[in-house]
TIVO-677569 format. One record per residue (C-alpha): residue number from 1; residue in one letter; z, y, x. Coordinates in steps of 0.02 Angstrom, whole numbers, always signed. Layout:
REM residues N
NODE   segu   fiti       pz       py       px
NODE    NUM      a        Z        Y        X
...
END
This chain:
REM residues 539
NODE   segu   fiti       pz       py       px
NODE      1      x    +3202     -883     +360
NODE      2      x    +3282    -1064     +399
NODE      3      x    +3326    -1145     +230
NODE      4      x    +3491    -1212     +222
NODE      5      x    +3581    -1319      +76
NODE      6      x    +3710    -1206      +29
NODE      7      x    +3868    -1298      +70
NODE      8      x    +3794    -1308     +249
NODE      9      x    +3742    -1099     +240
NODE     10      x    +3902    -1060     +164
NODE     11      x    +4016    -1142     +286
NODE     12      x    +3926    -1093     +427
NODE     13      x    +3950     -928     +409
NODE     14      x    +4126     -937     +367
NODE     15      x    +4137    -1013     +543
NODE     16      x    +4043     -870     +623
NODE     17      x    +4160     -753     +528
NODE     18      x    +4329     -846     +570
NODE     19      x    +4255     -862     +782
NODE     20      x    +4224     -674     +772
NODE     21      x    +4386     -651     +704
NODE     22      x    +4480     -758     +824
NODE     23      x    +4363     -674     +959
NODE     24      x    +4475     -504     +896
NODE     25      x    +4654     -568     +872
NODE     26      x    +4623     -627    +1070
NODE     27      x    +4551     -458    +1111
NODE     28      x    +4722     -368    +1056
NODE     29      x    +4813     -521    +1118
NODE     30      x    +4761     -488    +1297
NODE     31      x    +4720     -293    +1294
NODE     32      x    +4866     -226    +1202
NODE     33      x    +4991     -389    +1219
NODE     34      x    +4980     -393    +1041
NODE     35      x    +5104     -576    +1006
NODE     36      x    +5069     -579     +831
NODE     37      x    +4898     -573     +858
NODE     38      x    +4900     -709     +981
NODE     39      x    +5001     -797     +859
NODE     40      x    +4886     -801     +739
NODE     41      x    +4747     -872     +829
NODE     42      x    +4883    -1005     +865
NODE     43      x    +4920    -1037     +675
NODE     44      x    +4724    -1041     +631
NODE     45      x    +4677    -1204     +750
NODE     46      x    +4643    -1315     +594
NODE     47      x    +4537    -1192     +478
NODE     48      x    +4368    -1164     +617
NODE     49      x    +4406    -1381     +634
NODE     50      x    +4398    -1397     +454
NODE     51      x    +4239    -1300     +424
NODE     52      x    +4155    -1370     +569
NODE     53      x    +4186    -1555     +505
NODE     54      x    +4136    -1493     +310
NODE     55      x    +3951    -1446     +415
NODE     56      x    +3934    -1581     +505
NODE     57      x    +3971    -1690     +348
NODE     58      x    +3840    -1596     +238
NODE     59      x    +3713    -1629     +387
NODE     60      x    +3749    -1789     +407
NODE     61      x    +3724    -1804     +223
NODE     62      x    +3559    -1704     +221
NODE     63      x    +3487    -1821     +367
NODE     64      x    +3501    -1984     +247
NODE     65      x    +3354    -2020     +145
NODE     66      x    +3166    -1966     +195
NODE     67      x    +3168    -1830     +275
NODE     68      x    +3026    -1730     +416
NODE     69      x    +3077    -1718     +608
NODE     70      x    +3062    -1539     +580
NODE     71      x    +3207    -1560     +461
NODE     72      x    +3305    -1659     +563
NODE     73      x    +3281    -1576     +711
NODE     74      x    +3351    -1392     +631
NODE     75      x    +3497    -1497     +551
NODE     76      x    +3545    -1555     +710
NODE     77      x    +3536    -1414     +791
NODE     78      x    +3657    -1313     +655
NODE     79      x    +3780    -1452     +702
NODE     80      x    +3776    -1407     +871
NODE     81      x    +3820    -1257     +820
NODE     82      x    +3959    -1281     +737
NODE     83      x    +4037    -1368     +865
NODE     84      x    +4015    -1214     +978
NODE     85      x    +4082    -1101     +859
NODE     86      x    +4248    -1230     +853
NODE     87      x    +4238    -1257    +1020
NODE     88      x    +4258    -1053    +1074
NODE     89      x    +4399    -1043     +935
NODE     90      x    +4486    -1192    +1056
NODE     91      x    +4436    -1092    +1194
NODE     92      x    +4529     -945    +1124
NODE     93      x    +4686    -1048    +1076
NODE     94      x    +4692    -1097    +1242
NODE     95      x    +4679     -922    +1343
NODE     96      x    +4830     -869    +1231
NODE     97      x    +4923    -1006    +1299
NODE     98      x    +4889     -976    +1478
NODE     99      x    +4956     -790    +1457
NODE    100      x    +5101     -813    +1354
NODE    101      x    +5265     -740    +1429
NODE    102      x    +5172     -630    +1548
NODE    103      x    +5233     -451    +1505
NODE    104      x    +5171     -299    +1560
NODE    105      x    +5028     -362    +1667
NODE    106      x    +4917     -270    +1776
NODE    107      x    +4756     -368    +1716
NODE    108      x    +4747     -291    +1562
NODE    109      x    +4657     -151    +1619
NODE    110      x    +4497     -115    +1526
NODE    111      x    +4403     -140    +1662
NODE    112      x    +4449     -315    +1661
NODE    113      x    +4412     -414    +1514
NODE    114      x    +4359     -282    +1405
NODE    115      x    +4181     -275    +1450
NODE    116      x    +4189     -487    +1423
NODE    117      x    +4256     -452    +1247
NODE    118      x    +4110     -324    +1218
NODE    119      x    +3965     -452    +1267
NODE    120      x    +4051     -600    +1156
NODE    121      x    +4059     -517     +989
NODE    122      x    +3897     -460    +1022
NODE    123      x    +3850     -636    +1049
NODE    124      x    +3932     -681     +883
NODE    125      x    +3870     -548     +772
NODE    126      x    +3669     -597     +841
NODE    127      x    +3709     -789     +778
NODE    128      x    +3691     -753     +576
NODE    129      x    +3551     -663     +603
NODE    130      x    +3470     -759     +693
NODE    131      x    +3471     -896     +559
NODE    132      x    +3410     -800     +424
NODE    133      x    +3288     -710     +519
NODE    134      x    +3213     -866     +581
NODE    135      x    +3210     -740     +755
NODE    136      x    +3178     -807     +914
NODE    137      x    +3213     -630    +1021
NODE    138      x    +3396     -657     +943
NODE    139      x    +3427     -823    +1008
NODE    140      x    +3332     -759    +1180
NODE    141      x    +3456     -579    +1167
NODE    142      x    +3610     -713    +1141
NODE    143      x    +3568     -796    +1320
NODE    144      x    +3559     -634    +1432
NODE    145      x    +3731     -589    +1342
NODE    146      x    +3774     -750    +1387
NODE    147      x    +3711     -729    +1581
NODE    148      x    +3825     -546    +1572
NODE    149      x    +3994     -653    +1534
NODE    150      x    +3953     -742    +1680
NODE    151      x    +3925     -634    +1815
NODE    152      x    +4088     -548    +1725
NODE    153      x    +4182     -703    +1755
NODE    154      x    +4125     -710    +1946
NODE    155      x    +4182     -508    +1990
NODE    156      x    +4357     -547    +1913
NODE    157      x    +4357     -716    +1978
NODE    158      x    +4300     -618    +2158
NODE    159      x    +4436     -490    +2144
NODE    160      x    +4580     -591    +2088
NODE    161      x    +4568     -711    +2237
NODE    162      x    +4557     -556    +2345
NODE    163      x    +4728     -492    +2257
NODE    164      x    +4826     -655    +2255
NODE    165      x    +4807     -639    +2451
NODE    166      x    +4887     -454    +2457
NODE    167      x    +5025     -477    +2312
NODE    168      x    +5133     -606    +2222
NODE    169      x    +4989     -734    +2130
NODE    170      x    +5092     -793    +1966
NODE    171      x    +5011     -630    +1880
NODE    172      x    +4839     -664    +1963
NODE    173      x    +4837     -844    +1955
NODE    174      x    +4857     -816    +1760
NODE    175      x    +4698     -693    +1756
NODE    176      x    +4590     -826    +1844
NODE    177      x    +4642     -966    +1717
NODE    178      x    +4600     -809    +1587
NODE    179      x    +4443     -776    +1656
NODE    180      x    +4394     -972    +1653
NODE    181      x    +4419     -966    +1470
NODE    182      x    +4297     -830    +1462
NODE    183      x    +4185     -927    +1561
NODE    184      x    +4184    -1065    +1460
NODE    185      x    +4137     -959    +1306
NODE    186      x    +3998     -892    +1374
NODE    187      x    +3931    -1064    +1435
NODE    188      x    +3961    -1104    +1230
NODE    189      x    +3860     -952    +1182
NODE    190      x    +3712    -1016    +1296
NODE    191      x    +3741    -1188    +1205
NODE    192      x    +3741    -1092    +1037
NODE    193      x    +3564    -1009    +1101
NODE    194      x    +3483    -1159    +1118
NODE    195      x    +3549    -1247     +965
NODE    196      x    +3471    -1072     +891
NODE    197      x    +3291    -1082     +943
NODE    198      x    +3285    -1266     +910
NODE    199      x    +3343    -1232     +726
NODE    200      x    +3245    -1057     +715
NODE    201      x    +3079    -1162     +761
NODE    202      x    +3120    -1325     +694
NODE    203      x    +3077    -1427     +872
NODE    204      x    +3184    -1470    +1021
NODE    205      x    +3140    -1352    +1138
NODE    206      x    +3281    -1267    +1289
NODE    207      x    +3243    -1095    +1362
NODE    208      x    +3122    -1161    +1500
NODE    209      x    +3008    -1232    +1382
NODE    210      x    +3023    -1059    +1278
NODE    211      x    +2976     -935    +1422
NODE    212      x    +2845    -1078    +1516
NODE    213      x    +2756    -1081    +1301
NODE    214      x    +2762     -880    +1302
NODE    215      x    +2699     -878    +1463
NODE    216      x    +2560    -1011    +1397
NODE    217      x    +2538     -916    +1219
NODE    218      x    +2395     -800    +1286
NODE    219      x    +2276     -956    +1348
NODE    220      x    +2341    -1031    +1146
NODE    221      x    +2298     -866    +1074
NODE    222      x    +2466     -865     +976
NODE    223      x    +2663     -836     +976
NODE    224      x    +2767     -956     +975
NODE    225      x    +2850     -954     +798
NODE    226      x    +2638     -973     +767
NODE    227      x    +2634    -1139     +870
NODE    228      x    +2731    -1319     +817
NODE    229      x    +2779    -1421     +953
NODE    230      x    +2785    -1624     +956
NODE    231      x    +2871    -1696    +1089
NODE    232      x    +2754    -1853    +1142
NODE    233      x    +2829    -1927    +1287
NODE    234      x    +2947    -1894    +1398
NODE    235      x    +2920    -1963    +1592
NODE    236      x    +3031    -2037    +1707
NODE    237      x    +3005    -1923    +1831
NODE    238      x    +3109    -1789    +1701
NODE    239      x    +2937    -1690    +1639
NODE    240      x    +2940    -1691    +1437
NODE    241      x    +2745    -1724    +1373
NODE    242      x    +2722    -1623    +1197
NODE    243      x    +2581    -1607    +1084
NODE    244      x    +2543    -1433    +1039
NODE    245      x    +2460    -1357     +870
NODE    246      x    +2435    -1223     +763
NODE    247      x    +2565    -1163     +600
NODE    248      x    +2452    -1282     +476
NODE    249      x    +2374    -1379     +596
NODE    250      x    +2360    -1570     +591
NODE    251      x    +2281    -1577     +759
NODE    252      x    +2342    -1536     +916
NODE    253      x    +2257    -1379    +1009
NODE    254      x    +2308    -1451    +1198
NODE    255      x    +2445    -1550    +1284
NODE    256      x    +2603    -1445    +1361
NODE    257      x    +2709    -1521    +1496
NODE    258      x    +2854    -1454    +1575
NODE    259      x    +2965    -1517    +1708
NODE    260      x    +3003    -1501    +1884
NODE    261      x    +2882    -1374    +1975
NODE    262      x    +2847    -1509    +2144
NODE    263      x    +2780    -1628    +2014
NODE    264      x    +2689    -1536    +1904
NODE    265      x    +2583    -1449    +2047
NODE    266      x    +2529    -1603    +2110
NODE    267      x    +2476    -1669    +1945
NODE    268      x    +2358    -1503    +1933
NODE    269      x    +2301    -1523    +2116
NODE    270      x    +2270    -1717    +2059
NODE    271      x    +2163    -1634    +1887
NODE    272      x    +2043    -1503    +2013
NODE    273      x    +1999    -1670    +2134
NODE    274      x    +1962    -1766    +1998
NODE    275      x    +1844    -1633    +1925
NODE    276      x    +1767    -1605    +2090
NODE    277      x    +1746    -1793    +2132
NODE    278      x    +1702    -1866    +1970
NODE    279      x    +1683    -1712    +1836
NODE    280      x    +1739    -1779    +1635
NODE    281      x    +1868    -1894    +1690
NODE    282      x    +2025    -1805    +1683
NODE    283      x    +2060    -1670    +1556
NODE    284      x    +2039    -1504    +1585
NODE    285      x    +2173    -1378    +1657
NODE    286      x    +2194    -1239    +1521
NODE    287      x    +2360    -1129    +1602
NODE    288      x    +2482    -1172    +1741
NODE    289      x    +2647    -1074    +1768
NODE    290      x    +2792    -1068    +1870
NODE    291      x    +2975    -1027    +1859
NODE    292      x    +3086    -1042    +1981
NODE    293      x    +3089    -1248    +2023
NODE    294      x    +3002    -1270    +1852
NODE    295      x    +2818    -1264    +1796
NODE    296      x    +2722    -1262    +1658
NODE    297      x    +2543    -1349    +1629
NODE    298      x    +2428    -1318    +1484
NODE    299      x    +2290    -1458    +1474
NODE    300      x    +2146    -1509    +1365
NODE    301      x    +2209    -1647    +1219
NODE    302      x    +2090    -1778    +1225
NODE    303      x    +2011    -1869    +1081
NODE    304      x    +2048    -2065    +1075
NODE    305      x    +2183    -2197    +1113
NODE    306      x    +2265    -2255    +1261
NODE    307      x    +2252    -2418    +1307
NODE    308      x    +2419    -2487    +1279
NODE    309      x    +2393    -2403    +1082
NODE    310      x    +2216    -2526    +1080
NODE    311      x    +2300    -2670    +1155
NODE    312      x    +2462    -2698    +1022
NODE    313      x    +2366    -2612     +896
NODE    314      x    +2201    -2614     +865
NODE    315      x    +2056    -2751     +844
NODE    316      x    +1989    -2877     +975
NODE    317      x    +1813    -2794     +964
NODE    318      x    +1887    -2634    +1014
NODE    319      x    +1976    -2690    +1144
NODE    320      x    +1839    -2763    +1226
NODE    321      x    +1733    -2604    +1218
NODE    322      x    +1881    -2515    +1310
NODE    323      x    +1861    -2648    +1445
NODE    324      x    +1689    -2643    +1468
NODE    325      x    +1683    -2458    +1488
NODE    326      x    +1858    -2456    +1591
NODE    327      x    +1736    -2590    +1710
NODE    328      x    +1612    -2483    +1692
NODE    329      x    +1711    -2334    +1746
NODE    330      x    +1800    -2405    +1883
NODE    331      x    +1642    -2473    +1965
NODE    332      x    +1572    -2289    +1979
NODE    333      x    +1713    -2222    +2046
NODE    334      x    +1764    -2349    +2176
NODE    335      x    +1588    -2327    +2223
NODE    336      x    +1568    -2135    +2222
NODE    337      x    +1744    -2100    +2344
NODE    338      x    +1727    -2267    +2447
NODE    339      x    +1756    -2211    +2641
NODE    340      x    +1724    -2326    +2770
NODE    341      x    +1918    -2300    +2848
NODE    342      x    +2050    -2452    +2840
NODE    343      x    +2171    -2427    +2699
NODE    344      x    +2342    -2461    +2734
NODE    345      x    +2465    -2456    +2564
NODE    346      x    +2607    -2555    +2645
NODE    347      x    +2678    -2638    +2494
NODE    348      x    +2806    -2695    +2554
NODE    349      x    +2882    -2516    +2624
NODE    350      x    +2833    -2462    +2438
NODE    351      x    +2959    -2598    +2377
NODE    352      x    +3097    -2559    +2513
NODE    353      x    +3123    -2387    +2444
NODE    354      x    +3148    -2416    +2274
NODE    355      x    +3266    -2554    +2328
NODE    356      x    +3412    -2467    +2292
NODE    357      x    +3377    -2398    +2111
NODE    358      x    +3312    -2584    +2081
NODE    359      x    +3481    -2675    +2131
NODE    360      x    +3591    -2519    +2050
NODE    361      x    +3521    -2591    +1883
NODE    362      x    +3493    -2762    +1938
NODE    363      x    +3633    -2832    +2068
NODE    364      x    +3599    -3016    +2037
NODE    365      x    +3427    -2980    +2142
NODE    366      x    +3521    -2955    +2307
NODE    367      x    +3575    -3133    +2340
NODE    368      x    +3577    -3177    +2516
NODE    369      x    +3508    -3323    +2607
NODE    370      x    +3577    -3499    +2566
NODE    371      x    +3554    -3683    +2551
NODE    372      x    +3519    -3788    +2414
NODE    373      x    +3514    -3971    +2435
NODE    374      x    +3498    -3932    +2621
NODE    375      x    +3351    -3827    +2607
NODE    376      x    +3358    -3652    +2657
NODE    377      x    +3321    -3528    +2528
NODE    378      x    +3283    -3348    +2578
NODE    379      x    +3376    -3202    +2517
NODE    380      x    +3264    -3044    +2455
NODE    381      x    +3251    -2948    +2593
NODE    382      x    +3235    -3065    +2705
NODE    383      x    +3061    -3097    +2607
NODE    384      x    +3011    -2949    +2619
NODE    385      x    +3043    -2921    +2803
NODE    386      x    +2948    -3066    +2842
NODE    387      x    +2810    -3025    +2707
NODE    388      x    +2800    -2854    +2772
NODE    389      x    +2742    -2925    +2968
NODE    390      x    +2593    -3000    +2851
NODE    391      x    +2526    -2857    +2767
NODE    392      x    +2336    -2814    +2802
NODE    393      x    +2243    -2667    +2784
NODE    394      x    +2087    -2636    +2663
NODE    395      x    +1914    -2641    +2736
NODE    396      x    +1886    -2486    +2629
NODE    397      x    +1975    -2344    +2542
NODE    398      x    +1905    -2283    +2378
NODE    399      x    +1997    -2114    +2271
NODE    400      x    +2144    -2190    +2174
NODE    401      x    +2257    -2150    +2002
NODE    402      x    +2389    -2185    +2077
NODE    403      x    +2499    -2226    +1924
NODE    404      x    +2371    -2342    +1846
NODE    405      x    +2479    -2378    +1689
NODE    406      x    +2405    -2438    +1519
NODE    407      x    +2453    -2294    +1429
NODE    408      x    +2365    -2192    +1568
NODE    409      x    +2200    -2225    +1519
NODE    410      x    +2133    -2152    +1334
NODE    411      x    +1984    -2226    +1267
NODE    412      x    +1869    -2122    +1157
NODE    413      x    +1773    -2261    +1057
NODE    414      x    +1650    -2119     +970
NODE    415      x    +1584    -2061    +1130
NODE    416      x    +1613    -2222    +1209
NODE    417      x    +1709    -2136    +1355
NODE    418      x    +1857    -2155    +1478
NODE    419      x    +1974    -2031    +1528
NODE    420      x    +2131    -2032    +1660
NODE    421      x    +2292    -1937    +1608
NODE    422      x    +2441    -1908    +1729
NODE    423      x    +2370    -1905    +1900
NODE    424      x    +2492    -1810    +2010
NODE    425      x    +2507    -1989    +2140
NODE    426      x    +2303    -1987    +2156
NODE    427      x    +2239    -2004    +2330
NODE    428      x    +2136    -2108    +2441
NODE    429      x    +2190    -2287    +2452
NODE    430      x    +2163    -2453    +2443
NODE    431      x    +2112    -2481    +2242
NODE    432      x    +2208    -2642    +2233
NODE    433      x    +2357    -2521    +2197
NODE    434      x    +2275    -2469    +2052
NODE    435      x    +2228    -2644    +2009
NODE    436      x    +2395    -2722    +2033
NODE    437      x    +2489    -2581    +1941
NODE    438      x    +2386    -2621    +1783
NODE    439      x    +2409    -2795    +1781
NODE    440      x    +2601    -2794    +1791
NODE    441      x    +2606    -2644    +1666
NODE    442      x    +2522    -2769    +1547
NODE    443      x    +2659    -2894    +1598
NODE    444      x    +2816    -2781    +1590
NODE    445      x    +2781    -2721    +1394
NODE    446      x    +2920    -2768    +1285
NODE    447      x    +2826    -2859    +1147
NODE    448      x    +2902    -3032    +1079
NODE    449      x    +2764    -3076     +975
NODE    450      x    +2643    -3210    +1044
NODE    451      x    +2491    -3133     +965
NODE    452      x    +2493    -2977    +1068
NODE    453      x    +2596    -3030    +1214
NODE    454      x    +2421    -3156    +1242
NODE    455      x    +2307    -3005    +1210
NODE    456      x    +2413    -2908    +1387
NODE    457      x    +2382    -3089    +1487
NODE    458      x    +2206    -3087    +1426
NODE    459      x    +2190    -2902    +1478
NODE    460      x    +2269    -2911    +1650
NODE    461      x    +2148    -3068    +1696
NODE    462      x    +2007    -2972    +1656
NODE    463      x    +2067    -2827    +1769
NODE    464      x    +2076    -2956    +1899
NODE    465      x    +1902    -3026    +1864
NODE    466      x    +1811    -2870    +1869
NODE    467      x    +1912    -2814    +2040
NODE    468      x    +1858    -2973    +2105
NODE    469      x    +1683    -2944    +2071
NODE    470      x    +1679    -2802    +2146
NODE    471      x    +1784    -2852    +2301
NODE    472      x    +1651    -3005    +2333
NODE    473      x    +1517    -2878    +2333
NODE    474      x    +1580    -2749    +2456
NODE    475      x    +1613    -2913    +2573
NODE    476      x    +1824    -2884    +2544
NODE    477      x    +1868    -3049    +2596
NODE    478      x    +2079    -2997    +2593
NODE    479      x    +2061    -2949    +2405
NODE    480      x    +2154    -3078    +2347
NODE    481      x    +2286    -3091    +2472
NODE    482      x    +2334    -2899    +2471
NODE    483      x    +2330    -2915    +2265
NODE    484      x    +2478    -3041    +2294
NODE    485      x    +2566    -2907    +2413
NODE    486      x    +2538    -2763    +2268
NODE    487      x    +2583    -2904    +2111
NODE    488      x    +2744    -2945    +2220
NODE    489      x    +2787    -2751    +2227
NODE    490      x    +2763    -2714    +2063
NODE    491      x    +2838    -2851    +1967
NODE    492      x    +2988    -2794    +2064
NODE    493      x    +2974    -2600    +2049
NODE    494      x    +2952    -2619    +1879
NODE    495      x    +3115    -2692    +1822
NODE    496      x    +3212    -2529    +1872
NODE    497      x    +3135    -2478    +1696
NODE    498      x    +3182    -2636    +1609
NODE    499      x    +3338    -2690    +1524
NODE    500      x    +3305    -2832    +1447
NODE    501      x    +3376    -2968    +1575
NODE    502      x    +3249    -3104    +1498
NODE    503      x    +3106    -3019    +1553
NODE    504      x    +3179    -2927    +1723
NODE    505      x    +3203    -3090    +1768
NODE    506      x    +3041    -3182    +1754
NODE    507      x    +2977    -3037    +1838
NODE    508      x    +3102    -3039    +1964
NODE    509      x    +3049    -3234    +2004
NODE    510      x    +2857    -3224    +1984
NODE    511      x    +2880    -3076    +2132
NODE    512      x    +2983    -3212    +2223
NODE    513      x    +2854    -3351    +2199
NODE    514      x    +2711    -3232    +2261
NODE    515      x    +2813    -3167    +2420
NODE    516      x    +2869    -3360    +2462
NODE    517      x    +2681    -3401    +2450
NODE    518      x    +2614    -3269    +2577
NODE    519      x    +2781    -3348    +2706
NODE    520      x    +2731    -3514    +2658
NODE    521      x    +2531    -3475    +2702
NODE    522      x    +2474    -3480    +2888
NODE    523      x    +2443    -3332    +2990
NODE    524      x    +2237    -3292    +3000
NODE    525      x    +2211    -3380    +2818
NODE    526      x    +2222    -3212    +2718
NODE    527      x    +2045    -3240    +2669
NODE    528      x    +2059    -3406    +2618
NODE    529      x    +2226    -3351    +2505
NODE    530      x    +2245    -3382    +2336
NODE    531      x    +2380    -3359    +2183
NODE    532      x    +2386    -3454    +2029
NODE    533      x    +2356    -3287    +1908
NODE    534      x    +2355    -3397    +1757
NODE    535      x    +2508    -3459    +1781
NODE    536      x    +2590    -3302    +1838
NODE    537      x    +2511    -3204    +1682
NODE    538      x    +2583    -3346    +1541
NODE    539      x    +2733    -3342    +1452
END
């Protein structure tokens, strides 16, 4: 059962009481051309307002103070709620208003709207339930109901066009606004579902995420009102990142992580090379489901702290360790996957398609070439045109993260261990994408204080130093000069994710200083090239 503070349990079910009465006065409105009836649901606008203001008041209320997510989360959700329930009492008011002054109309046939009015007080009379049941299989049952209105809507939307073309479409034209109406409620009752599961289990969670857990449940060994659900992360590619546990649990059992299906099955193709290629790295795949363009994926949750957590957070000492055994790490795999093929990652292409997002967010970018004091200055893609004839390809290819991000890497300082989380971009490539990608990710973190903004300069140089080493002893002589070509790219990519124009902009002209220095170099020096990293990485 969901507890609710009484004036919040009281009122809401006055609202589901007043919609389900509404939801009757409109049935003999439109079935039997009852007026008074319609009247009435004309006269009633302001009580189903009232009620749904006195909840979202007393949640509002109720939200102040100390309170759990899970609280929160379930309070929120009644509010939705009520809104729905108002908002298919508006919907009502509104159908009534579209029919008036039609007499004696052909479209009140029962075979009409009569099913529709079957399915929605069904839908209502599941909602109080529900609550007090703490039932998920309600909220689930209120969703197909909600499905039923509307394929409902779409026969009498069908067969009304079809009549308007055979007979005089006043009458017709009047069913179709009708039917809308109806359409609209049942899109409310889907809302309503939602709200329901996410107050029933006390978690944001949409019907998606229900049926990919349940289809999950048998690798947890549990159901879900047996399983809590933390939302961690959520990614900007659109897949949400949650933490799942046992009822009573403090720890999480594994990591769930929904989202769009294309995605998700490379990310589990990405897991299964790791494990073949270097086996303990990555976690381990526990489920994978699909449905429809969305999938599921069930994975081991690792022990320890991502980077980015040790950086801001933690002490010196343990930040080192995470280095030395991220160098460690990287050495053996580099090592392990290194094929003899060139490596082409053309940067600069990489940079031309995110162009777009990059200047949507960030229009004072896309200057174009001018003067000042009589010296040309290049506009930004002229840059990278010209930077893009320079581009190189690596000696070598080694097996790549692909998304090499601080909080991408978790260090377990117990077992003195490194693992890899979101892989679904791993491939075979030149590793100074990897390298490159970590040292602007240090750069791009929003953190004012000097303290820790020196720790992320302090961490990217020592990325750089241990590539390096390891560049001058597999003879890579362009290391340097395709690390500018990668900075330059993601110093730029990286402000579509940054607001702050402060630090878009440095970012924006360190990426111009490093492109203007590969123009300004001579053709046939690449490895002789060199960039100022200290100065770059200082603030």
């Amino acid at each position: 059962m969901i507890k609710l503070p009484k004036p919040i349990r009281e009122n809401l079910l006055f609202l589901i009481a007043e919609t389900q009465s509404q939801v009757s006065h409109l049935e003999q409105s439109i079935l039997f051309q009852s007026r008074s009836s319609g009247q009435r649901i004309l006269d009633r606008a302001g009580y189903s307002y009232n009620l749904r203001v006195r909840i979202q008041n007393a949640c509002w209320a109720q939200q102040k103070g100390r309170r759990t997510q899970e609280i929160r989360l379930r309070l929120q959700a009644i509010e939705s709620i009520a809104h729905d329930l108002d908002r298919i009492t508006e919907l009502a008011r509104m159908i009534v208003n579209r029919v008036s002054g039609l007499d004696g109309l052909e479209f009140v046939d029962d075979k009409v709207f009569k099913p529709i009015f079957k399915q929605l007080k069904a839908g209502l009379s599941v909602i109080g339930p529900t609550i007090s049941e703490a039932n998920t299989q309600q909220a689930i049952r209120l969703r197909k109901i909600a499905e039923k209105i509307e394929k409902q809507h779409q026969r009498i939307e069908s067969a009304s066009i079809e009549q308007i073309r055979k007979t005089n479409g006043r009458e017709m034209a009047a069913v179709l606004l009708a039917a809308h109406g109806f359409q609209q409620m049942g899109e409310t009752l889907f809302a309503i579902s939602e709200s329901l599961l996410s107050a029933v289990l006390g978690q944001a969670i949409n019907f998606d995420r229900l049926y990919s857990l349940e289809a999950l449940n048998q690798d947890l060994q549990a159901d879900s009102n047996a399983i809590r659900i933390e939302t961690i992360a959520e990614t900007r590619s659109g897949s949400a990142i949650s933490g799942v546990a046992k009822a009573g649990s403090d720890s999480y059992t594994a990591i769930f992580k929904d989202g769009e299906r294309k995605k998700l099955k490379e990310e589990k193709e990405g897991f299964e090379t790791w494990h073949e290629l270097y086996p303990g790295l990555a976690p381990k795949v526990l489920s994978y489901q699909k449905r429809g363009e969305n999938a599921a994926l069930l994975i081991e949750h690792l022990s320890g702290l991502t980077l980015e957590n040790i950086a801001l957070n933690e002490s010196q000492h343990l930040l080192e360790a995470a280095v030395k055994q991220l160098g460690q790490t990287l050495r053996r795999i580099w090592r392990e996957t290194e094929e003899d093929s060139k490596s082409q990652a053309q940067y600069m292409a990489q940079l031309e398609k995110r162009l777009p997002d990059i200047l949507s967010l960030h229009r004072d970018f896309n200057f174009p070439p001018t003067k000042l004091c009589g010296l040309p200055i290049k506009g930004l893609r002229q840059l990278i045109s010209e930077v893009k004839k320079r581009e190189v390809a690596a000696p070598f290819s080694v097996y790549i993260h692909g998304d090499f991000n601080l909080d991408n890497i978790i260090f377990d300082p117990s077992e003195k261990r490194i693992n890899f989380i979101d892989l679904h971009r791993s491939r075979q490539m030149d590793y100074v994408q990897d390298v490159s990608v970590f040292m602007v990710s240090c750069y791009r973190l929003q953190v004012l204080e000097q303290p820790e903004r020196k720790r992320l300069m302090w961490l990217a140089l020592e990325m750089h130093a241990l590539a390096k080493r390891f560049a001058q002893k597999q003879r890579d002589k362009t290391f340097e000069f395709r690390l500018a070509l990668g900075l330059a790219r993601s110093f730029v990519t990286s402000t579509r994710f940054i607001l702050d124009p402060r630090l878009s902009r440095r970012m924006f002209l360190k990426a111009r200083f490093i492109l203007e220095h590969i123009v300004q170099s001579k053709p046939g020096s690449e490895a002789r090239f060199r960039i100022p990293l200290k100065e770059i990485f200082h603030d």
